[in-house]
C-alpha positions in Angstrom: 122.3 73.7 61.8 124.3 76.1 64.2 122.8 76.2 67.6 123.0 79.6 67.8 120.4 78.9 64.7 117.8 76.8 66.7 118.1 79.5 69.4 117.1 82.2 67.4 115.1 81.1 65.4 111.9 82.5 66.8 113.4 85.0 69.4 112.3 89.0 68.5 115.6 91.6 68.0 115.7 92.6 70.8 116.0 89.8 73.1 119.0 88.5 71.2 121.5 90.8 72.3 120.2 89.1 76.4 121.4 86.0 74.8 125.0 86.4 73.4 126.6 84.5 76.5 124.2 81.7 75.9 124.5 81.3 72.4 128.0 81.0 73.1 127.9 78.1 75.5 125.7 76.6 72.9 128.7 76.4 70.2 130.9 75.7 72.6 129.1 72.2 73.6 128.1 71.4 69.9 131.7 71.2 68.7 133.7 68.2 68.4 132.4 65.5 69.6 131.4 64.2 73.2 132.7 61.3 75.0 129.9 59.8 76.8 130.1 59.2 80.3 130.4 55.6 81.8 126.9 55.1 84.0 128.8 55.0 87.0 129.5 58.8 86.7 126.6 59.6 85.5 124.5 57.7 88.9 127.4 59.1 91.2 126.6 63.1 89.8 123.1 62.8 90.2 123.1 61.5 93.8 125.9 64.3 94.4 123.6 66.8 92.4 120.8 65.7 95.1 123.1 65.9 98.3 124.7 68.9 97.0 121.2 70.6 96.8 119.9 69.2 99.9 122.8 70.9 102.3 122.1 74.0 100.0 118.6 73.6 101.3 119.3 73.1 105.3 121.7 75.9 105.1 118.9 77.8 103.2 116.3 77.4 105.9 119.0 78.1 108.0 119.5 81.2 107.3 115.9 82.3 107.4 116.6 80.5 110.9 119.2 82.6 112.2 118.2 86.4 110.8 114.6 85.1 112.3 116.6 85.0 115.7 118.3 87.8 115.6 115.5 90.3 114.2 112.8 88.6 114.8 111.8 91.1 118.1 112.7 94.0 116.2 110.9 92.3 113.2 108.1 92.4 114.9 108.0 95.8 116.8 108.8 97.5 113.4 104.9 96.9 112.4 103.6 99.7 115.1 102.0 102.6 114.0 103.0 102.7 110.9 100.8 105.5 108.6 103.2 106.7 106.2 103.9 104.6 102.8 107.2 105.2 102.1 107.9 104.1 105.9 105.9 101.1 105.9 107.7 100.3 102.4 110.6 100.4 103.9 109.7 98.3 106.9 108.6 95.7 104.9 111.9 95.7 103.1 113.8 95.9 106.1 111.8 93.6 107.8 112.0 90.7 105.2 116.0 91.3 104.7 116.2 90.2 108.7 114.2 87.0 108.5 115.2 86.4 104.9 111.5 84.9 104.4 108.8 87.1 102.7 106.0 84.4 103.6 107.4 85.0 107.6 106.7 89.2 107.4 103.4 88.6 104.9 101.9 86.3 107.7 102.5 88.8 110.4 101.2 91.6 108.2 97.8 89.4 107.8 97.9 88.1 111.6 98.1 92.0 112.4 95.2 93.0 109.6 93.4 90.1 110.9 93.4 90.9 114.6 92.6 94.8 113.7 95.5 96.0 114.5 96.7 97.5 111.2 94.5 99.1 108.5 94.3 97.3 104.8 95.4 100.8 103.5 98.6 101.2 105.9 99.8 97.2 105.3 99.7 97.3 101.4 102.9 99.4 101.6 104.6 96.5 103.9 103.3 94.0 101.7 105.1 95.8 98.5 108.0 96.2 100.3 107.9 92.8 102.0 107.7 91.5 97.9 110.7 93.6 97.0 112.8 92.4 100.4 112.6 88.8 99.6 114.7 89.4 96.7 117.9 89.8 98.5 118.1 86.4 98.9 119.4 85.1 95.5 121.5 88.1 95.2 123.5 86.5 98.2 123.6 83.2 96.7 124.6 84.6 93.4 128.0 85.6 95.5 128.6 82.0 95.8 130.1 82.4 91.8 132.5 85.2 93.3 135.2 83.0 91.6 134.7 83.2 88.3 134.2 86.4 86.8 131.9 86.0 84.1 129.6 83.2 85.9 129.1 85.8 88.5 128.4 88.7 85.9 125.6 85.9 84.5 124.6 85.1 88.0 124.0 88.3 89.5 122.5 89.4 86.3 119.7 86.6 86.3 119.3 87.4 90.2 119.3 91.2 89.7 116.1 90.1 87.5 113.8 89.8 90.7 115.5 93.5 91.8 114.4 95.3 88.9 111.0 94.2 88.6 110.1 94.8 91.9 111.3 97.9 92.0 109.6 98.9 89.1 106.5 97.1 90.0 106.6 99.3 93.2 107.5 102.6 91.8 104.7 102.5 89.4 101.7 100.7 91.7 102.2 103.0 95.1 102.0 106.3 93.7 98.8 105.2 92.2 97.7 103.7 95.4 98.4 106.4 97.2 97.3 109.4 95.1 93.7 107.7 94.4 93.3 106.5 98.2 94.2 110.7 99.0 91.2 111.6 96.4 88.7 108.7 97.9 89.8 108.4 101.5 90.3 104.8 101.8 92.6 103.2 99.0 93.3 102.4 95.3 92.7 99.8 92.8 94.5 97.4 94.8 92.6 98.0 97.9 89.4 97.9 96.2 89.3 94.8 94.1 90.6 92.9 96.7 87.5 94.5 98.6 85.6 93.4 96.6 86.7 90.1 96.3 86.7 89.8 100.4 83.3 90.5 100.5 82.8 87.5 98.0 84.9 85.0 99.7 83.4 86.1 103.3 79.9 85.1 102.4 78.8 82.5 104.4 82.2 81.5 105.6 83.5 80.2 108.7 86.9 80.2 110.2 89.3 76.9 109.8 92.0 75.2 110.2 95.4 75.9 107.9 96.0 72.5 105.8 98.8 73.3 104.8 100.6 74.7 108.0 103.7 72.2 108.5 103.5 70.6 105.4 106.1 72.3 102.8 108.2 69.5 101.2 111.2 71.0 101.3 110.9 71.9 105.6 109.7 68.7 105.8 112.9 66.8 104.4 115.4 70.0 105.7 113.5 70.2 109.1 115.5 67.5 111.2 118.9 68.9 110.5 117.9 72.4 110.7 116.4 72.0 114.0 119.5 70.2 115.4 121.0 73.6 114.9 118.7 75.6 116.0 114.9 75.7 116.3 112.9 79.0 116.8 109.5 79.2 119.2 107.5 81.5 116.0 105.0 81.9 118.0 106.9 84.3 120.2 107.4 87.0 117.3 103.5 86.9 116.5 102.6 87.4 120.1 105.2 90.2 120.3 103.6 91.6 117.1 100.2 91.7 118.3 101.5 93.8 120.9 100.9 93.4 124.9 97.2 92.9 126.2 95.8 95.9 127.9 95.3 96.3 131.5 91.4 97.2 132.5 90.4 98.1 136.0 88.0 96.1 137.9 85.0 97.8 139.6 84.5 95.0 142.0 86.0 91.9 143.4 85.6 88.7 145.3 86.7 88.7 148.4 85.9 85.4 149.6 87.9 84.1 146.4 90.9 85.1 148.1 90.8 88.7 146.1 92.5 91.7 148.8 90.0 94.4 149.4 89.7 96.6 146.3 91.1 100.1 147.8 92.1 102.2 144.7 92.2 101.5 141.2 95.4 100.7 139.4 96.7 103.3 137.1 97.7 102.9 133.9 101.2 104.0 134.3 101.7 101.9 137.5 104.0 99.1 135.1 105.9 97.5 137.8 103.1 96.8 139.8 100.7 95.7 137.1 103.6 92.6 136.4 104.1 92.1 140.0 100.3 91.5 140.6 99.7 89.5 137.1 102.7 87.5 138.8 101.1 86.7 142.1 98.2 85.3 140.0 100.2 83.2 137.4 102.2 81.7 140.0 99.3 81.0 142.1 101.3 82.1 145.4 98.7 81.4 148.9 97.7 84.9 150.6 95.6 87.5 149.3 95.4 88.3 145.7 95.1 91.6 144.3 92.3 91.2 141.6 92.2 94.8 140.6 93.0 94.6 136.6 91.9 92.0 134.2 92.6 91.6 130.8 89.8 91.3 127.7 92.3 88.7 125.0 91.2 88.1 121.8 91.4 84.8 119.3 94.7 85.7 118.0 96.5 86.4 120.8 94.6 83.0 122.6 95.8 81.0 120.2 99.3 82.5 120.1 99.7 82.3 124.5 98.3 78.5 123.8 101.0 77.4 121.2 103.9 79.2 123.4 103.3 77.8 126.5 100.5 74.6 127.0 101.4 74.7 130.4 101.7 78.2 131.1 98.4 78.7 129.1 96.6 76.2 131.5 97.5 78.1 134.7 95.5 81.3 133.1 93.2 82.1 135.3 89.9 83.2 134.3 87.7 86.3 135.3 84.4 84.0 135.6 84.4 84.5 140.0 86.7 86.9 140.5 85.4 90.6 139.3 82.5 91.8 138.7 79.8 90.2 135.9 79.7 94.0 134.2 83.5 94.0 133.9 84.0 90.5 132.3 81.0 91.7 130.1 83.7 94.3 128.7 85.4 91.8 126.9 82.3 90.6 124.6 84.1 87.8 122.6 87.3 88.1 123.8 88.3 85.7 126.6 88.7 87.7 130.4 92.3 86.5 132.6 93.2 88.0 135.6 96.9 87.2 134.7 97.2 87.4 130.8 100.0 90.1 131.4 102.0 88.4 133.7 101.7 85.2 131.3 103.3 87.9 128.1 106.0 89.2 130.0 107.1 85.5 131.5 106.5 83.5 128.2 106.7 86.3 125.5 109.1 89.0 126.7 111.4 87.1 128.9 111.7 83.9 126.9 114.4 83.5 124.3 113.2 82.9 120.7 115.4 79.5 120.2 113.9 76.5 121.6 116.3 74.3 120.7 118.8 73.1 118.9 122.7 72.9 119.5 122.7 76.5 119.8 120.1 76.8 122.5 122.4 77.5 125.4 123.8 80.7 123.8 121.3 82.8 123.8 119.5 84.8 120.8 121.9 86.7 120.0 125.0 84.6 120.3 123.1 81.1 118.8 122.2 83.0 116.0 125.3 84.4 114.9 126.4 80.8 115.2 124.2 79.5 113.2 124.4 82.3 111.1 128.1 81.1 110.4 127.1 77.6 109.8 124.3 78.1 107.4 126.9 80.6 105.1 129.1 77.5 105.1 126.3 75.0 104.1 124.9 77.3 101.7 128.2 78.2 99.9 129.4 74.5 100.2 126.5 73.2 98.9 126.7 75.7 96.2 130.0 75.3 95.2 129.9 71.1 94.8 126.1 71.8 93.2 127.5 73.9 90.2 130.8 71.6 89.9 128.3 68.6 89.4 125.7 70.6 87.0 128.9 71.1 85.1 130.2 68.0 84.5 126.5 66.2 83.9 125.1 69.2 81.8 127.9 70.8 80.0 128.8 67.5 78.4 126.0 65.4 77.0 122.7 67.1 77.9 122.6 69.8 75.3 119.2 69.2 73.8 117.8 69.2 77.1 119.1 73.0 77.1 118.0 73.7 73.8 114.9 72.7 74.7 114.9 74.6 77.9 115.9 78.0 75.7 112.7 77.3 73.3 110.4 76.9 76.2 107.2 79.2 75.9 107.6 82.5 78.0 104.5 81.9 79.6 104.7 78.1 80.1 108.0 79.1 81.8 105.9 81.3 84.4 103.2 78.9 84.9 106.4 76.4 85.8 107.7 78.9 88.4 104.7 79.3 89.8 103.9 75.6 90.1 107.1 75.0 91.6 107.0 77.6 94.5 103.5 76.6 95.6 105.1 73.2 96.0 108.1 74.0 98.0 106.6 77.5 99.5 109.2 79.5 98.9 110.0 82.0 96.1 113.8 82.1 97.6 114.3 78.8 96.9 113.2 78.7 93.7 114.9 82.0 92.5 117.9 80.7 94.7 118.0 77.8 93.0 118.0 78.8 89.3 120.7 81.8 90.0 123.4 79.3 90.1 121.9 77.7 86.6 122.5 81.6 85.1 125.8 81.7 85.9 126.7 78.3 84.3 124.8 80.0 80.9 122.7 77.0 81.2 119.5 79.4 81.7 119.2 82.8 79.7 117.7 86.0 81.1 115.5 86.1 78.7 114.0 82.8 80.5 115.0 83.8 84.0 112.7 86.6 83.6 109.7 84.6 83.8 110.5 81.8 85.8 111.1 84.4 88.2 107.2 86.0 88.3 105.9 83.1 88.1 107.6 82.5 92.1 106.7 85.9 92.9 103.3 84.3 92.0 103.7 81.5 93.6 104.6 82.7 96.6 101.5 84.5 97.6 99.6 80.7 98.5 101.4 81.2 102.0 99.7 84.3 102.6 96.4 83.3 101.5 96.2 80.2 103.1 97.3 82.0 106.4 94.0 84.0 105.8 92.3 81.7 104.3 92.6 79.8 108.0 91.8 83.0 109.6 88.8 84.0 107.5 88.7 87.4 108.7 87.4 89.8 105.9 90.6 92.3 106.1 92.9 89.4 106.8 91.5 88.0 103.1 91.5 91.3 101.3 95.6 91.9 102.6 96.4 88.3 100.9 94.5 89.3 97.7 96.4 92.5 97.7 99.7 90.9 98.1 98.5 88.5 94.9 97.1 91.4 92.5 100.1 93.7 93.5 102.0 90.5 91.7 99.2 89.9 88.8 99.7 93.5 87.8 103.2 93.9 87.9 103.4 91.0 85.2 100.6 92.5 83.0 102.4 95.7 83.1 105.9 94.7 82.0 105.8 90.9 80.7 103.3 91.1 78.2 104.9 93.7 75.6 108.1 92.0 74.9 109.6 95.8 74.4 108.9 95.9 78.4 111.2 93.1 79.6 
């Protein structure tokens, strides 16, 4: 029976003509006949196969690493004030191209929703576009097959897979969005079941811990090399994305706490001498004080100045002594520090974003262009020896594996994406991973396709963990919008096999 039979066999017309290049490599493998390969061969390939995908992997995270370090401030400024849709598509897009990590710009998105600094209705455009910007990713890695012609047409077609349906996904979801949230006031379809769904899941529900913060599989075995390069303080981008606390001014203070007399009110625009009084106090210099601002911080920002800084955070001084009972009263459930700004602009705006790592004495900017360099090489030499293995172990004796792969169920084949990228928490990675598989012919569009939902899928766990942990209702309701923008997208254009 030809192979090009078994194929077939059960295929529709019109995804045949997607399979030409395929069907070919089938023919190719099923004539003559195959040596088979001594053991030792076979044990050496799969260990390179594994070290191969491991360096892939570091220089992977390493990547995320370095655009995280060089636009991660900007990242995180580009989330301010943002009302119009087609801008805060963009942003996301932008956004997730510098950080090369959509679960990096969706958790900022729900820290920002969560602390009620952005609207539901104004983030659903970042989220979209924070779906459609992770996609860039295996396009890059696709570039790795520059060197042969028609494994980088496969390649970039099987990665150009993601493009398409996010783009189409977005072009047919946001005008709706926006046209019905113009007629009701507040959003579309996407805003309102994941309302309603919110207002289900917040019922008698308490904020927690994340359980899975930490523990992806792949950081976890990537981590120790990675961070020998270069190690990033996250924290610092989520702070400078809630923005800087406020400055209120105090109606009375306590003199005998070592508070100067209170002649005049601070004004608002008075900058340089709001940090050089915040200062005084973080520093805890002896002399008078000048206690005339305080600042009301909430439980995201709290927990953000904790994890930068545990030392910086204990010197915070609090309100409780200091100003008047009325004025700390302002804050309500926010926590009152006399010194919270000068705390930001020591540990949030001053501080580089590398912590460590062999690149730590170069600064932002210059340590991550290095590493920048040194995570291209890992990812393209890890590439390289990763397909040149897959070659030799899969192109000679495994080709009823990859029948048997080509006859896989559609949907069975999403379910399998999905499964995988809620295991290693990252859509790139899986997508990155099968791109190179394309371009050997070992994996046909026609099954790239849904692989490839099901990590767009997959991928939104990150996100609703994050809220999940935060258990605020809007910071829920963002996560379930970033899932059903996904859900919908595949019932729109997988189901009818004329769609795909």
């Amino acid at each position: 029976v030809p192979w090009a039979a078994l194929v077939r066999s059960d295929r529709p017309p019109h995804e045949q003509a997607g399979t030409d290049v395929f069907d070919k490599n089938l023919r190719d493998m099923g004539h003559g006949e195959q040596q088979p390969k001594a053991w030792p061969v076979v044990i050496g390939g799969a260990f390179g196969v594994v070290v191969c995908l491991y360096v892939f992997l570091v220089g992977l995270g390493l990547l995320g690493d370095s655009f995280q370090c060089l636009g991660g401030r900007g990242a995180g400024g580009m989330f301010d004030a943002i009302s119009n849709p087609i801008a805060g598509l963009m942003t996301g897009v932008l956004a997730t191209v510098l950080v090369q990590s959509s679960s990096t710009s969706t958790s900022i998105v729900v820290g920002l929703v969560g602390a009620g600094q952005m609207s539901v209705s104004t983030a659903i455009p970042i989220i979209m576009g924070a779906n459609a910007g992770t996609s860039v990713t295996n396009t890059l890695v696709s570039m790795g097959q520059s060197g042969d012609r028609i494994a980088l047409q496969r390649a970039f077609a099987g990665a150009t897979v993601h493009d398409v349906f996010n783009m189409l996904t977005v072009a047919t979801l946001l005008p709706l969005e926006v046209l019905v949230g113009a007629v009701d006031g507040h959003g579309g379809p996407l805003y309102w079941i994941s309302k309603a769904l919110a207002d289900i899941a917040m019922e008698g529900g308490e904020k927690g811990d994340d359980p899975l913060k930490g523990k992806s599989p792949v950081k976890l075995v990537t981590a120790p090399i990675a961070n020998a390069v270069i190690s990033n303080n996250n924290y610092i981008i989520n702070a400078l994305s809630l923005g800087a606390p406020t400055a209120l001014a105090a109606t009375w203070v306590n003199e005998t706490r070592g508070c100067s007399p209170l002649v005049r009110r601070l004004r608002a625009e008075d900058t340089d001498l709001a940090e050089d009084h915040a200062r005084s106090l973080l520093t805890r210099r002896l002399g008078d004080m000048d206690c005339s601002q305080f600042y009301c911080i909430g439980s995201e920002m709290d927990s953000v100045f904790k994890k930068i800084s545990h030392d910086g955070y204990d010197r915070l001084t609090k309100c409780s002594g200091y100003i008047a009972q009325a004025d700390e009263e302002m804050c309500g459930a926010a926590k009152c520090y006399m010194d919270a700004g000068g705390y930001y602009v020591t540990y949030v705006e001053e501080k580089q974003i590398i912590k460590g790592g062999l690149v730590k004495g170069a600064g932002d900017i210059a340590g991550g262009i290095i590493s920048l360099f040194i995570a291209l090489l890992l990812l393209c030499g890890g590439l390289v020896g990763m397909c040149k293995l897959l070659k030799l172990l899969l192109l000679g004796s495994a080709q009823k594996y990859v029948v048997g792969a080509a006859k896989m169920n559609d949907y069975v084949a999403l379910l399998i994406g999905a499964a995988v990228t809620v295991l290693v928490q990252s859509s790139s990675v899986t997508t990155s991973a099968l791109t190179p598989l394309c371009g050997l012919g070992l994996l046909p569009l026609a099954k790239m396709l849904p692989m490839t939902l099901g990590a767009n899928i997959g991928t939104t766990a990150t996100a609703l963990i994050a809220a999940l942990a935060a258990f605020t209702h809007d910071a829920i309701q963002i996560a379930l919008c970033h899932l059903f923008f996904n859900v919908f997208g595949i019932l729109i254009w997988f189901p009818v096999p004329a769609l795909r």
